[in-house]
N, C-alpha and C positions, 0 to 999 in steps of 0.2 A: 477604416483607417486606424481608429482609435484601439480597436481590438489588436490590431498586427503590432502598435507600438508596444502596446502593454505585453503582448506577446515576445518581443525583442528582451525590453526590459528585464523582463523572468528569465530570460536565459542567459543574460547579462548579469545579471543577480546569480545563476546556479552556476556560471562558469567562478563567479568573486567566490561565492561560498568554498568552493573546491579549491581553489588555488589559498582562502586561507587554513583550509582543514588539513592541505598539502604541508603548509608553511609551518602549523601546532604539530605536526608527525615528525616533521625535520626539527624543528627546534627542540622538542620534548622524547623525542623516540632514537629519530638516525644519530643526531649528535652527540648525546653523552655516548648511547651507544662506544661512536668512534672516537671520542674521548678516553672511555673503555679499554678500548684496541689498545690504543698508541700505549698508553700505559702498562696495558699487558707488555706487549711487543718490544716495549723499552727498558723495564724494571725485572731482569728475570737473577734468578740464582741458581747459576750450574747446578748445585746441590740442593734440594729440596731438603727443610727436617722431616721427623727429629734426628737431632743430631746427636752422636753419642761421642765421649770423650772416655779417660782413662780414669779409674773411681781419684786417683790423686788428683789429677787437673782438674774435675770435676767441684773439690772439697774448695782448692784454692781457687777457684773462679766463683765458687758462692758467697765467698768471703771476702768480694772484690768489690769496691764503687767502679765498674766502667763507664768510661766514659769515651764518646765520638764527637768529635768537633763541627762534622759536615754531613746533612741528612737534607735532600729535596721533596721528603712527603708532603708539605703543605701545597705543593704545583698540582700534585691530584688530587682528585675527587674519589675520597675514601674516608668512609668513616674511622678514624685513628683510633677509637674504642674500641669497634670490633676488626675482629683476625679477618683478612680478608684473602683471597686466593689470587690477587695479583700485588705486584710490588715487592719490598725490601719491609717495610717500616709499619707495624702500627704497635698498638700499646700491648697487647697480646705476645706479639713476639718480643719485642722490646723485654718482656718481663722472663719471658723463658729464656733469653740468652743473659739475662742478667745486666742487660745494659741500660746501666740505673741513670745516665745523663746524656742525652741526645742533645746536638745542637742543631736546629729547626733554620736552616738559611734555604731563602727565597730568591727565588728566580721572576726577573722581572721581564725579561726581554733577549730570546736568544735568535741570530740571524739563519737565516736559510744557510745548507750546504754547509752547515759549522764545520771546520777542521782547526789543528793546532795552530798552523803557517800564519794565515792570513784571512781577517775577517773586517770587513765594514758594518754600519750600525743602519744600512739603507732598508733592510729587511728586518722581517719577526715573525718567528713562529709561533709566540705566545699567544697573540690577539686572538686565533681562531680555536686555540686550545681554551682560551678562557668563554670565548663564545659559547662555546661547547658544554663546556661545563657549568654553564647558569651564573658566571661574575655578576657583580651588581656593571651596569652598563657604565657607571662612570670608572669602570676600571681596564676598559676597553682602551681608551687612550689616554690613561695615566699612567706611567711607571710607576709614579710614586704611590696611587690609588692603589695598585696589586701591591703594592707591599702594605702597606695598609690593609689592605683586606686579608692577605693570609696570615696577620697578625694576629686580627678578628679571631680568625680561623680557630688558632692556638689557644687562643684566652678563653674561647665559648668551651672547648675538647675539655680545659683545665675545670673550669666552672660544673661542667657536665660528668667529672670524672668520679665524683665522691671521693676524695681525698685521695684517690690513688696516682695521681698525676698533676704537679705544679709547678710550675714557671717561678725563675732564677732572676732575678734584676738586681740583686743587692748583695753584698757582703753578710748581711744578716738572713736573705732567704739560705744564701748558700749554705751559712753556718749550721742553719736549721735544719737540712735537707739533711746535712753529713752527720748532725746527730742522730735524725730519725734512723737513716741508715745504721750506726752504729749501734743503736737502740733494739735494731731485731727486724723493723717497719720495711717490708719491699717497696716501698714509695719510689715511683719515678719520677724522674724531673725534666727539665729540657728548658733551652733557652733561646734565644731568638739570633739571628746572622745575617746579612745580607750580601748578597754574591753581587757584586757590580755597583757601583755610587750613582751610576745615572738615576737610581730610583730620589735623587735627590733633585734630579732637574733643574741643575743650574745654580739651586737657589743654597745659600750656607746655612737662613733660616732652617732649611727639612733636616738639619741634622738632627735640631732640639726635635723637629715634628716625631722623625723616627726614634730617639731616644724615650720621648714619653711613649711611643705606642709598644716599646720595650726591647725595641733592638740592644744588642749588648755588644755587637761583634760588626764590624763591615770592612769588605772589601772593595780599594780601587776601583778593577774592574773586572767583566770577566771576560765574555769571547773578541770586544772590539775596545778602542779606543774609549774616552767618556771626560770629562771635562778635567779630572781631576789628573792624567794622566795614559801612559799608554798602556794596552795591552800585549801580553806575549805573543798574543793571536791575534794583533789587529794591522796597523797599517802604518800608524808612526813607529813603533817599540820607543816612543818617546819618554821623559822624565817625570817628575814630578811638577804641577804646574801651582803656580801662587795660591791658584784656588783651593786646588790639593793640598796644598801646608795648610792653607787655613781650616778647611774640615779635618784634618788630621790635629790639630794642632786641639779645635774644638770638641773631637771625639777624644783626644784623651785628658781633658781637663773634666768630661763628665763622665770616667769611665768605659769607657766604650774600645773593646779590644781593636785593633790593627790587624788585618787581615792582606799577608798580600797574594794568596792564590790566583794565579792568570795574571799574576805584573810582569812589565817586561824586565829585562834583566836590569834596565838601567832605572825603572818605578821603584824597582825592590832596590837598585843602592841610594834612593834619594829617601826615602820612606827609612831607609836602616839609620841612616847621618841625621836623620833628624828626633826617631823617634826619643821619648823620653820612659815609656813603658815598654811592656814585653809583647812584642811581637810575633804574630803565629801565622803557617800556613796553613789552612784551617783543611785542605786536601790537597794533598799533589805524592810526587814521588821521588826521586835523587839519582840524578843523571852519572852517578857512581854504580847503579844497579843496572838501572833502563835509561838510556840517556837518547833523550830528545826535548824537544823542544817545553815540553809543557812540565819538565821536573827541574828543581833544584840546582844549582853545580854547588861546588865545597863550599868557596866564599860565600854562598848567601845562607847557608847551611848555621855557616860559623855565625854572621853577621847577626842569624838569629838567635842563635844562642846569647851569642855577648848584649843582645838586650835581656835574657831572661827568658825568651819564649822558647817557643817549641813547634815542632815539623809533625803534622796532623799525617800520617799513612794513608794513602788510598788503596782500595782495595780494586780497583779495575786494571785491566790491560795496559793501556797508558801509563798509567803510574807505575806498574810493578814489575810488567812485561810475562812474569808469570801469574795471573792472578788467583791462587792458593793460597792459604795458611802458609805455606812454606816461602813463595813469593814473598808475601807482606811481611812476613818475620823475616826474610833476607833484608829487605830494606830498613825496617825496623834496626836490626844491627849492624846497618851499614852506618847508621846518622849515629846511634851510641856506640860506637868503636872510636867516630871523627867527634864527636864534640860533648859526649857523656849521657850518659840514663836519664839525666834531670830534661833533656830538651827532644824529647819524641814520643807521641803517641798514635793516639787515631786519628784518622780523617776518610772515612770510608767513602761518601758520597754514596750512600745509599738513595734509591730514587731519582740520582740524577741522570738519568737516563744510560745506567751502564748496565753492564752483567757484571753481579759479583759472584767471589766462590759457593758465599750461603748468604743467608736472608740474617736478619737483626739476632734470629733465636740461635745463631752460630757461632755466638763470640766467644764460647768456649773453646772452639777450636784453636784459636792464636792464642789461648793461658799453653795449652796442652803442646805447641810448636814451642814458645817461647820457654818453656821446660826442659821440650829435647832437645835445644840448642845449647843450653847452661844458663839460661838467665835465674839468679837468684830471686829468691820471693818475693825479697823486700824491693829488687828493680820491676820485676814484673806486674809490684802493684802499681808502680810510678807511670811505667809504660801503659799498664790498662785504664789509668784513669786519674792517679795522683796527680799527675805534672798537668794535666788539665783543671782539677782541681784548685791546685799551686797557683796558676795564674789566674785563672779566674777570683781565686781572695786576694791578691795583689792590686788587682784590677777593678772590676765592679764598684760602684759607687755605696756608701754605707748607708 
């Protein structure tokens, strides 16, 4: 009898052993694995480099600060150091397109079956992407933990970079950054964003939490509603809510740019009457070009202008309807035709799950568009990176 238990036991033990050597294969093999995929699968660029330009655009684009408002590489799992064969975004490419200031916004929580129309906050496809890709566990069901953490992210790449790559929090990094550049140094830089206020959870406290952990830029929200107001994709397209004054009110007394990418039409006129700084849409497109739901109309166009700010371009479909060099410079001089040079640049959304024309090492392509349409040197540096600049030293705390 004794022998048949023990006998049980051991097979009861080889079946545990198995199903946990199953469970290390899936957590450490299958999952990034298909972490992997969706990355591949979601981050593609019609155009692969290298890219070639015309030796003139080539001369004026080296001699350019570019600069992009809207980059979602910190959601995957990719060493930003090294060049890698999936994605839009690391420091490799970054350096051959000459795109000397990336802004690093974080994706906290996006629902199933995203579309522009109509989106509730019941679902996430975040959770299992982060599973996947090894988050620390308390960032599973934190919003606010995942932005936190791909902060982390950012600041270790910077640390790890040997001076070739540094993070913007101040008026005096900025300053510094723009001399280096003007100096000769291809130093890149990049600054931190966040796409949606729910990473604040309620609480008015997380604004301080996130401003020390270096955010410099946030947006409302992004595909659904969230405390502070509605979304263009969610379910109220409501206003601006008390709570919402109060962290806007809070991000701009500590510097902290105003983002209203994904507001509903009536977020962005409460957000515009109140703001006191300049205003930007860190990605989107202008419903004068492509018009739908998730771009622009004139009035909000204007409304950002008359704080100061500026309309970030995106480079995908949605945004431009044609997504080329030629697309994004149509809309490009659709906003400076309506409201002047001083208030448009980029907003590519690299990473954020779209297809663009080309990957980060392509930005030479829109000097060389923005040439054969007539834009002069001195707008075309404004548009690649000045007027991002511009606001940013307005802004940023000293």
């Amino acid at each position: 009898m004794a022998a048949l238990e023990h006998k049980k036991r051991g097979k009861l033990m080889a079946v545990l052993l198995v199903i946990v050597a199953l469970a290390l294969v899936v957590y450490y093999i299958a999952l990034p694995r298909y972490a992997a995929h969706m990355d591949a699968q979601m981050n593609q660029a019609l155009e692969s480099g290298p890219y070639t330009v015309s030796e003139p655009a080539q001369r004026l684009h080296d001699s350019l600060i570019v600069a992009d408002m809207h980059g979602d590489f910190l959601l995957w799992n990719r060493d930003f150091l090294e060049q890698s064969d999936r994605g839009l975004i690391d420091l490799p490419r970054l350096r051959k397109g000459n795109l000397s200031l990336q802004a690093f916004t974080i994706v906290s929580k996006v629902p199933k079956g995203i579309n522009i129309h109509k989106n509730t906050a019941d679902s996430d496809q975040i959770t299992l992407l982060a599973f996947a890709q090894h988050w620390p566990f308390k960032a599973l069901n934190s919003l606010k933990e995942r932005a936190l953490f791909q902060s982390k992210k950012l600041h270790d790449y910077a640390d790890r970079s040997a001076g070739q790559f540094t993070l913007i929090k101040t008026k005096s990094d900025l300053a510094d950054f723009v001399a280096a550049r003007q100096d000769g140094q291809k130093i890149t830089a990049g600054f931190l964003g966040i796409e949606g206020a729910q990473v604040l959870e309620g609480d008015l406290a997380n604004v301080k939490t996130m401003f020390d952990a270096g955010f410099r830029m946030m947006a409302a929200t992004h595909f659904f509603d969230t405390e502070l107001g509605g979304s263009a994709h969610g379910v109220s397209l409501g206003g601006l809510t008390d709570f919402g004054a109060q962290v806007f009110q809070d991000m701009q007394q500590r510097g902290m740019l105003i983002d209203i990418a994904h507001a509903s039409p009536k977020l962005i006129d409460d957000i515009l009457a109140q703001a006191t700084t300049p205003v930007v849409s860190s990605h989107t497109g202008v419903r004068g070009v492509c018009d739908n739901q998730r771009n622009l109309n004139d009035a909000h166009i204007k409304g950002v202008a008359k704080t100061g700010g500026m309309i970030g371009v995106g480079f995908w479909d949605v945004a431009v309807c044609d997504p080329s060099p030629k697309g994004i410079v149509t809309a490009i001089k659709y906003v400076a035709d309506l409201v002047g040079v001083d208030h448009v640049g980029l907003g590519s959304d690299f990473d954020g799950a779209i297809t663009a024309p080309f990957d980060a090492g392509g930005m030479a392509l829109i000097t060389e568009e923005l040439m054969n349409v007539g834009f002069a040197e001195e707008d075309i540096r404004k548009i690649m990176g000045g007027n991002a600049l511009r606001i940013l030293g307005q802004t940023l705390p000293e």
